[in-house]
Phi, psi and omega in degrees: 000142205260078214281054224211303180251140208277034161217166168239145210241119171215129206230115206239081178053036187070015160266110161261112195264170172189120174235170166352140150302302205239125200261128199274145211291177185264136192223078195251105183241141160267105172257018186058202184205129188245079197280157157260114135299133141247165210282329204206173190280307186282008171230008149303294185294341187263338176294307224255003121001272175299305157336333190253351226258279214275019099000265191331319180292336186248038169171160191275133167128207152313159175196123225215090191256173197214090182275152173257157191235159193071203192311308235258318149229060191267349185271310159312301210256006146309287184286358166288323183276327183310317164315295151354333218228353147213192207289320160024284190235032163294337179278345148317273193301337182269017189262340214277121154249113190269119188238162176255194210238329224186143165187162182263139169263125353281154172187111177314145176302288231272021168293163183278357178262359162300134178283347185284336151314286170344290211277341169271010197245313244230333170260342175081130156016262219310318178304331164285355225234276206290324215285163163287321169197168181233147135205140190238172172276133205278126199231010170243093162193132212287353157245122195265010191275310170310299187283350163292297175343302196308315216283316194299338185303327198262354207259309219261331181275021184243340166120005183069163174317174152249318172236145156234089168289144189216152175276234220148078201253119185278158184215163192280182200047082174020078190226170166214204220208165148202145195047247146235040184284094188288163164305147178033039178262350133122022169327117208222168177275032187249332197268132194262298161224177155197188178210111194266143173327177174259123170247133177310016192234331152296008177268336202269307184321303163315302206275313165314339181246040188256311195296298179303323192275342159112040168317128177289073190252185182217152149346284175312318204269290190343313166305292192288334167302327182275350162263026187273137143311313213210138170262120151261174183173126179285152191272149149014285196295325161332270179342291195329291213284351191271157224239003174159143189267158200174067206256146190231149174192084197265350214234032170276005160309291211264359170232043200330295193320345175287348176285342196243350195275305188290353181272295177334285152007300199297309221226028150242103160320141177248136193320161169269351176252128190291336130350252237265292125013307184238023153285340184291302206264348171270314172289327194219096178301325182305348184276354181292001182273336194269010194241028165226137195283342183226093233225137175225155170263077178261115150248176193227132158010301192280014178258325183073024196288000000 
């Protein structure tokens, strides 16, 4: 324990997780996952949208996202900058505080391989200009344990998520990810973020869907993304604790294995013995979208559901 810092600190076979002092109780329910086909990406993106529409409606205030990188919400942050670009919803977007989910370590912001690169290419000026605040996680600092903390600290005095947009990322013997909580990486529902070894098949994934989604990238970045180390990533207790979930999984065109990784997801119940629960959710982290009640899916056809 970290007497320094407001999380307690747990360090697992080079996984360092970290959570709440004061940890909010566990609710261990299987509500399963309930997906919406939709026809297109661009009617995905007006769903999840709508998702932020009625967020916004049903309460005052702040209104505190978890943006996703890469393909999967990229028709949503089309259309936030197209708003951004006139007045239409600024008192919306000046409501927003805006966080990233995930990232690789070391790695310069202004790489092209940053999800924070992503979302300014792709949300625009004008969107950063209006929103109340941004912070993503910091991945050019030589203690990046500090600037997570620095980042979870503002996540938790603001009040957790409202949306935790989340993808859906395959890994192997058909197992996924959320956010970037790889298999065995010893995740519990208590750990709020961490920072994890790197594993190759989230470097390629990274690096494949920076590429698939039409990233302006190079060579040089390309080069220092493939020395990242570290994973950051928000954690389990994130997800739990977000006030709705709110996951898109548009690309299984250019990532085929999400048709058998997101169907496993769909259609393994997790065991009553919490045991055994939670070796299920340590082998294949995409099932923790099933143990939050208020969870919506947008998928597209090319899933084969």
């Amino acid at each position: 324990m970290n007497t320094k810092s407001p999380f307690t600190r747990y360090e697992d076979n080079n996984n360092i997780w970290l959570s709440q002092q004061h940890e909010q109780a566990f609710n261990f329910t299987d509500y399963g996952v309930q997906p919406t086909v939709l026809n297109s990406e661009a009617e995905v993106g007006q769903a999840m949208l709508q998702e932020l529409y009625s967020t916004a409606k049903s309460k005052n205030g702040d209104i505190n996202i978890a943006l996703l990188g890469g393909r999967g919400a990229q028709e949503l942050h089309r259309l936030l900058g197209e708003l951004a670009q006139s007045s239409q919803q600024d008192e919306l977007l000046g409501r927003l505080n805006v966080f990233t989910q995930d990232a690789l370590a070391p790695l310069s912001m202004d790489n092209s391989f940053s999800f924070v690169r992503d979302f300014e290419r792709i949300l625009g000026d004008a969107f950063f200009k209006k929103i109340k605040s941004f912070t993503p996680m910091r991945t050019d600092t030589e203690d990046i344990e500090l600037a997570l903390i620095t980042y979870l600290t503002k996540l938790e005095e603001l009040g957790g998520l409202d949306i935790f947009f989340i993808g859906h990322g395959p890994e192997e013997n058909q197992a996924s990810h959320l956010a970037y909580i790889k298999p065995f990486s010893g995740a519990q529902h208590h750990h709020i973020a961490g920072i994890i070894p790197i594993s190759s098949s989230i470097l390629e994934h990274h690096i494949s869907k920076f590429k698939a989604g039409g990233s302006l990238v190079n060579e040089r970045d390309e080069k220092e993304c493939r020395s990242a180390q570290y994973i950051l990533t928000l954690g389990p207790a994130a997800i739990l604790q977000a006030k709705k979930i709110v996951q898109s999984v548009v690309d299984a065109d250019s990532a085929p294995a999400k048709i058998k990784t997101y169907a496993n997801v769909l259609n393994t119940p997790l065991s009553a013995d919490k045991e055994e629960a939670a070796q299920q959710l340590n082998t294949n982290p995409g099932l923790w979208i099933r143990l939050h009640p208020n969870t919506k899916s947008f998928v597209l056809p090319n899933l084969e559901l």
